[in-house]
C-alpha positions, 0 to 999 in steps of 0.5 A, spaced: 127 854 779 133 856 775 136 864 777 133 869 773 137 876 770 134 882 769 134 888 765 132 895 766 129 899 760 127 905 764 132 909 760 130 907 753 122 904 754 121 909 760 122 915 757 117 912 751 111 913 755 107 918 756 107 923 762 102 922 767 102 929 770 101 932 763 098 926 757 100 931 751 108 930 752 112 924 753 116 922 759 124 925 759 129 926 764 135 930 764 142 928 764 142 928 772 136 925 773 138 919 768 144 918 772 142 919 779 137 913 776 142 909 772 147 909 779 141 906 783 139 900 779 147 899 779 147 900 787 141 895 787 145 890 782 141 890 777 144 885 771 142 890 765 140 896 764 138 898 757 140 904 755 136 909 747 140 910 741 146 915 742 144 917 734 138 922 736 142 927 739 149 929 741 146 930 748 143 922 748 150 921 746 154 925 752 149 923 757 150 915 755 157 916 755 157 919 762 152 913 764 157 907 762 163 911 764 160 909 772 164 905 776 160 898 776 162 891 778 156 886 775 151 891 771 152 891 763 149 897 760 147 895 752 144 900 746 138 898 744 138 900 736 135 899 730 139 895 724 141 901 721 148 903 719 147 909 722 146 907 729 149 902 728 156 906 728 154 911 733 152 905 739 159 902 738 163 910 738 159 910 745 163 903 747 158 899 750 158 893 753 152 890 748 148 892 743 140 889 743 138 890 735 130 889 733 127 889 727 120 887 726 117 881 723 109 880 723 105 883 717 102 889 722 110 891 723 112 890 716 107 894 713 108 900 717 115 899 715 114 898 709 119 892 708 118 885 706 119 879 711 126 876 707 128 883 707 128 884 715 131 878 716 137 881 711 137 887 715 138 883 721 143 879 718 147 884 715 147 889 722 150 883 726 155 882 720 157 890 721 157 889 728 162 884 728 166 887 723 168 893 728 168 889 735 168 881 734 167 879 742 162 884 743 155 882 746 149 882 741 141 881 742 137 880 736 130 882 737 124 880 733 119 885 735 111 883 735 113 877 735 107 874 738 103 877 731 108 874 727 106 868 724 109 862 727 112 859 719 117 866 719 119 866 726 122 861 726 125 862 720 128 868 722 129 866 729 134 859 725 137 864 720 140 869 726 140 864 732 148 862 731 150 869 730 147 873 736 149 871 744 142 872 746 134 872 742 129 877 745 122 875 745 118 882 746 111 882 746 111 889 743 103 890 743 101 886 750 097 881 745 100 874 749 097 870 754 101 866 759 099 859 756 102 861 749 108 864 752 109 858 755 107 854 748 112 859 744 118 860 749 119 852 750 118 851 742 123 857 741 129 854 745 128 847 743 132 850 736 136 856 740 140 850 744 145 855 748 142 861 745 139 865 752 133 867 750 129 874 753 123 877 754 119 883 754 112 884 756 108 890 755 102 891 760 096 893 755 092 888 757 094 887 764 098 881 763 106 883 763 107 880 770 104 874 768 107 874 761 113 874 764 113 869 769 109 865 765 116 866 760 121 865 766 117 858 768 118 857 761 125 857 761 127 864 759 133 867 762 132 875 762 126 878 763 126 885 762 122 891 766 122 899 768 121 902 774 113 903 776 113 900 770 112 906 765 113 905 758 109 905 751 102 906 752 100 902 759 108 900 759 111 894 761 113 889 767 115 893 773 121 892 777 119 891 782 113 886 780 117 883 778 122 882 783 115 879 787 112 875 782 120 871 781 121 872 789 116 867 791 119 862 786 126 863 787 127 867 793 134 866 796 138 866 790 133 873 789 136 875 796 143 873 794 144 878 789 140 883 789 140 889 793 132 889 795 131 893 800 133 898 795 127 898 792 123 902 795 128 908 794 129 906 787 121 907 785 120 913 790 126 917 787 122 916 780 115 917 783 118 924 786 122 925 778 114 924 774 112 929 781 106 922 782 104 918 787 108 910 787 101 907 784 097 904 790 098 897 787 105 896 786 108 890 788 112 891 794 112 899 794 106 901 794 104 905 801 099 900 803 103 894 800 104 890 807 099 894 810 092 890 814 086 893 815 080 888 816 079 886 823 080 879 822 086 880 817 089 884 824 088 879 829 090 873 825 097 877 824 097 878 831 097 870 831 101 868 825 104 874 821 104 870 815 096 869 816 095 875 810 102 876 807 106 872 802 112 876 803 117 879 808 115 886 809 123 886 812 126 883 806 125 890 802 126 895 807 118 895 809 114 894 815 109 891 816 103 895 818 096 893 823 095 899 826 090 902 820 083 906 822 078 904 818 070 903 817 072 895 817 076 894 824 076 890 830 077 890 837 085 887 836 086 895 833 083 898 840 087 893 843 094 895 841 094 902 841 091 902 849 097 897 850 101 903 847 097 908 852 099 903 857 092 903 858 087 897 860 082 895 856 077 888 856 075 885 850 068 887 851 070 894 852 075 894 845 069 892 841 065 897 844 070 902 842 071 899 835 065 899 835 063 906 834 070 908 831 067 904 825 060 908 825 064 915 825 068 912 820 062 911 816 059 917 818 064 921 817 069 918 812 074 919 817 077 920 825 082 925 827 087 923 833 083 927 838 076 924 836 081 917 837 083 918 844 075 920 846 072 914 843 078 909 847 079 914 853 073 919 854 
């Protein structure tokens, strides 16, 4: 399949999202920590990082000065912002290498904006003139936000009478609302009018389906998928950068490997986790604790044979090691095998699976064995 670029909104969308250790306020980090995370996804090559409007605050607007002011070689850093003048003006005065508009278009959106479908695509089209007007080669994402709600008559409308003014067209499932099979459907009908248009998606997790969303999207044909670190964002947050790097990795895994960093990724999720003073989740792709961790003991004792028995991906691609060696309720004989070897001890096959045998009863008994109980079971 063809390359994918990525783009990183953990300083826009991660900063919307509601802070796991205190659900009453809204994720923020300080102008040091967004640094320090903006000179990690640098160092990890990420294609674009997303970056908030400077227009709320003179703080917003230092910070994101000093953040596109970073010695970089291939990362572009874009102001996502409204199609109002105002912010408009104050993106540009920060000298960004692009500006990612949006503007609602379903009838929910529109509503709750309280504008007209014709005066939103008015907006879009005037915003881009203002754009050009002050910088013409400037890069230019249009988005039409909760698209996967709008009608399919007026995006398509909105999408010819924007799609010859714009570098690239964002396609953001705001509400989680798709499934794969119409983003697949959506996406190939879309870039049958936008001929030499890149298209981009964003895909929102309330429903679980951001990083299927986004496959579905890149086997669709989109050039950019969007994503945050431990996918933090609105409500349940979007598509996680390290999902997505899994899900891709298996369809494109050599042009992945060729300009990404990816054994940074462990590092980039546990600074964040360590910033939100959480856990990386225990089902993050790749980073999570247990990612390449085996534990039942036929699991075990086929990796022993051919390490590629329970795990799609190399552990040694992402700075990970595969691990085997993990008591539980659920292993075998293979367990007690290798930590005697490590003793330099000998051990039949029967001998370890008695052994294991009453290794599993305390764990069920007990919920747990600690080393000196260990050592008794395998050694008296």
């Amino acid at each position: 399949m063809k390359p994918i670029k990525i783009l990183d909104t953990t300083l826009r969308e991660g900063q919307q999202a509601v802070h796991p250790k205190k659900p009453s306020q809204g994720i923020v980090f300080t102008r040091d920590e967004q640094i320090k995370i903006a000179k990690l996804l640098i160092e990890f090559g990420i294609d674009y990082i997303e970056i908030a409007s400077p227009v709320d605050s003179k703080f917003s607007k230092n910070t994101y000065s000093r953040i596109i002011n970073l010695p970089r070689e291939k990362t572009k850093i874009l102001v996502h912002c409204r199609c109002h003048k105002a912010d408009i003006l104050e993106a540009l005065s920060i000298n960004p290498d692009g500006i990612n508009l949006f503007i609602g278009t379903s009838k929910y959106n529109l509503l709750g904006n309280k504008r007209t479908f014709k005066k939103a695509v008015a907006l879009a089209k005037e915003s881009i003139m203002l754009i050009k007007s002050i910088n013409p080669k400037i890069f230019i994402r249009l988005s039409a936000e909760d698209i996967f709600r709008t009608s399919r008559g007026n995006l398509l409308k909105f999408i010819l009478e924007t799609k010859d003014m714009v570098n690239r067209f964002g396609l953001p499932d705001t509400t989680g609302v798709a499934v794969p099979e119409e983003i697949h459907e959506i996406v190939t009908q879309i870039k049958r009018i936008t001929k030499g248009v890149d298209l981009e998606f964003h895909g929102h997790n309330d429903r679980g389906l951001g990083l299927a969303n986004s496959l579905a999207a890149y086997k669709a044909g989109v050039s950019v998928l969007d994503s945050t670190i431990l996918g933090i964002g609105e409500r349940n947050g979007i598509a996680s950068l390290s999902g997505l790097i899994a899900v891709v990795f298996s369809k494109n895994n050599n042009w992945l490997s060729r300009n990404y960093n990816l054994k940074m990724l462990p590092k980039i999720d546990s600074t964040v986790a360590r910033i939100l003073r959480i856990k990386v989740p225990h089902n993050m792709p790749i980073t999570a604790p247990g990612a390449f961790s085996h534990v039942a003991g036929v699991h075990v004792n086929a990796m022993q044979a051919n390490p590629r028995s329970y795990q799609l991906l190399n552990a040694a691609t992402f700075g990970r090691k595969t691990k085997t060696s993990i008591v539980s309720s659920v292993m075998g004989k293979t367990f007690v095998l290798k930590k005697a070897e490590k003793e330099k001890r000998v051990l039949t096959k029967h001998e370890a699976q008695k052994i294991a045998s009453r290794i599993r009863e305390e764990m069920k008994i007990n919920g747990k064995v600690n080393g000196a109980r260990l050592k008794k079971f395998m050694f008296g």
